[in-house]
Every structure is written in structure tokens, then in C-alpha cells.
C-alpha positions in Angstrom: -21.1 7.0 -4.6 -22.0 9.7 -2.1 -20.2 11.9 -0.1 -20.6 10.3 2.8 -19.9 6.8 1.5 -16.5 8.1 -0.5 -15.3 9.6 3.6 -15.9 6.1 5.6 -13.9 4.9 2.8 -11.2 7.0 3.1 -11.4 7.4 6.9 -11.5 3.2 7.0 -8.3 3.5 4.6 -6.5 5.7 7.4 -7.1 3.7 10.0 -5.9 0.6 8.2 -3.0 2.6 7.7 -2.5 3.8 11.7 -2.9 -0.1 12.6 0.1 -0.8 10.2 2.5 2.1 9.7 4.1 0.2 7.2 1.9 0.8 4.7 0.5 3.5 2.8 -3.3 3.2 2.2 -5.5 4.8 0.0 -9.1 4.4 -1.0 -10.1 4.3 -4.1 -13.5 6.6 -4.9 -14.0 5.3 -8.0 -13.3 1.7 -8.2 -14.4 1.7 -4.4 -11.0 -1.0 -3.2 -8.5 0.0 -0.6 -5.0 -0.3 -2.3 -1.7 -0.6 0.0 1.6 0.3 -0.9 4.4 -1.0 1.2 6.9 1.8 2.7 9.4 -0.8 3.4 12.0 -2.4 1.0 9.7 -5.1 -0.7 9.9 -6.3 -4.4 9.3 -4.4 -7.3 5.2 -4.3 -7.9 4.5 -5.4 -4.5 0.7 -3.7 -4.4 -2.0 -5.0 -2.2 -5.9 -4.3 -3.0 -8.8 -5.4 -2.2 -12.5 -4.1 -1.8 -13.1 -5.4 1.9 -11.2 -4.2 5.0 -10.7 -7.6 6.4 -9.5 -9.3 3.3 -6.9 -5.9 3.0 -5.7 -6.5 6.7 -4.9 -10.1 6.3 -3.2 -9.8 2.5 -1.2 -6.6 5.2 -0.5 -9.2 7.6 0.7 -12.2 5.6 2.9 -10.0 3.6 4.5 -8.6 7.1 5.1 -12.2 8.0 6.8 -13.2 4.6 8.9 -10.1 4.6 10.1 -10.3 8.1 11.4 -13.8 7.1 12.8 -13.1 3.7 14.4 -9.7 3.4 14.0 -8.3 0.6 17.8 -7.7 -1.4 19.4 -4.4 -1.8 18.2 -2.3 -4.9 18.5 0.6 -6.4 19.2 3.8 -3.7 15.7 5.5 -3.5 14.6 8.7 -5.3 15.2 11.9 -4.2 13.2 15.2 -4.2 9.5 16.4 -4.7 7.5 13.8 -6.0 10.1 11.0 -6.0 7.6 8.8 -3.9 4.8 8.7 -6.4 6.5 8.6 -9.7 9.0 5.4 -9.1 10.2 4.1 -12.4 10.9 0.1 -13.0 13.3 -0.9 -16.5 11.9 -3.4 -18.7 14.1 -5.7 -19.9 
């Protein structure tokens, strides 16, 4: 991958993520798929990815459908402090 090819990735990952600011969005260099995290209560493991934009957007879209019609239920308070966003922990039963 070039430069210039790992920057339109990353650049199309932000804008994905301006069009839907409910969702963090990240582009993956090496495996070369967008990967979106929801930033709204959602069930544990709830991960969207795909390698093509479009096919991102509408996995985005029908995800913000089935949320806004089935909230998710209250869970655990959320962490706290530096890094608390990107190092969640889930218990295995």
C-alpha cells in the first residue's frame, strides 16, 4: 500500500465518520477495511467492517434503524479516565 493509497483511506474513513457522528471510524492500513465502532449504547461486540465504503454506509444505516427501534438496555456505567474508551473489558461467563 502506498502512501497516498493508506491517506484516501483514512480521509474516506473520516468522512464516513462526519456523515454519521455516531460512529467512530477508522481505516485499517493493513488489512485495507473501514471498521466502525458505535459511540452510542449498543450491544456488547457491536463492530461494523467492511472493505467498500458503500457496503460500510448501509451496514451504518441499518444498524441506526434497528437501534432507534430497539434500545439497547441499561449496562454497566461506562469507564472512566485516560484510555477508558479503547480498552473496554467484557466478562465471560
Amino acid at each position: 500500500m502506498t502512501p497516498d493509497e493508506h491517506e484516501a483511506g483514512r480521509q474516506t474513513a473520516q468522512q464516513i465518520q462526519r456523515d454519521h457522528p455516531r460512529w467512530m471510524v477508522v481505516y485499517g492500513c493493513y488489512t485495507r477495511e473501514y471498521v466502525a465502532f458505535p459511540l452510542f449504547p449498543a450491544p456488547a461486540g457491536t463492530i461494523l467492517a467492511s472493505h467498500y465504503p458503500p457496503a460500510l454506509i448501509e451496514r451504518i444505516r441499518a444498524t441506526d434503524h434497528y437501534a432507534a427501534s430497539h434500545p439497547a438496555p441499561p449496562g454497566p456505567a461506562p469507564a472512566h479516565g485516560p484510555g477508558a474508551a479503547a480498552c473496554a473489558t467484557r466478562q465471560v461467563p
